[in-house]
C-alpha positions in Angstrom: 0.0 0.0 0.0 1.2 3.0 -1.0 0.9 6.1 1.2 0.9 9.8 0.6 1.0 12.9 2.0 0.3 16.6 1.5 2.4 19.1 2.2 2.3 23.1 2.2 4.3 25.1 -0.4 4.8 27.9 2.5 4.6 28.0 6.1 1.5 29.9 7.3 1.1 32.1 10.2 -1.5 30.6 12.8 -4.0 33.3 12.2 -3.6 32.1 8.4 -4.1 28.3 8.6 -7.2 29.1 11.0 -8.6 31.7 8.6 -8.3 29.0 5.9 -9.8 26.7 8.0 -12.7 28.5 8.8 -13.1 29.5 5.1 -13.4 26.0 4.1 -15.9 25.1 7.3 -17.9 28.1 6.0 -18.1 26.7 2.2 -18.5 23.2 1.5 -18.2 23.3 -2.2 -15.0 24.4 -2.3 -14.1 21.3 0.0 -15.9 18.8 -2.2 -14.1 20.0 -4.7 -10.8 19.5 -3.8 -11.6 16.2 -2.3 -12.3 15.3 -5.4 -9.3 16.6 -7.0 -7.5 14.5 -4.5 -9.6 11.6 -5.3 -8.3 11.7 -8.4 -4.6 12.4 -8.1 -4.3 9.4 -5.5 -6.5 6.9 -8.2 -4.4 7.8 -11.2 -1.6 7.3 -9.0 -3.1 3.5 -7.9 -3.5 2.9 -11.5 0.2 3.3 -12.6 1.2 1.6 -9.5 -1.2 -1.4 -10.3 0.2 -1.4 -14.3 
């Protein structure tokens, strides 16, 4: 099993990661969208693991 992890491309302040935060509690959409971005990077990934 292969496993992955996300990282930032910058460090954020505290105030920023829990602006973002509530940003992303406040609008789901946006969320379900990049969980399904994610979704799809990890499955391509699976696929050329599996071939």
């Amino acid at each position: 099993m292969m496993k992955s992890m996300l990282s930032a491309s910058k460090l954020m302040k505290a105030s920023e990661v829990k602006a973002f935060c509530e940003e992303m509690k406040n609008n789901k959409q946006i969320l379900a969208q990049q969980e399904l971005i994610v979704k799809s990077i990890i499955f391509k990934q699976n696929e050329k693991a599996a071939s």
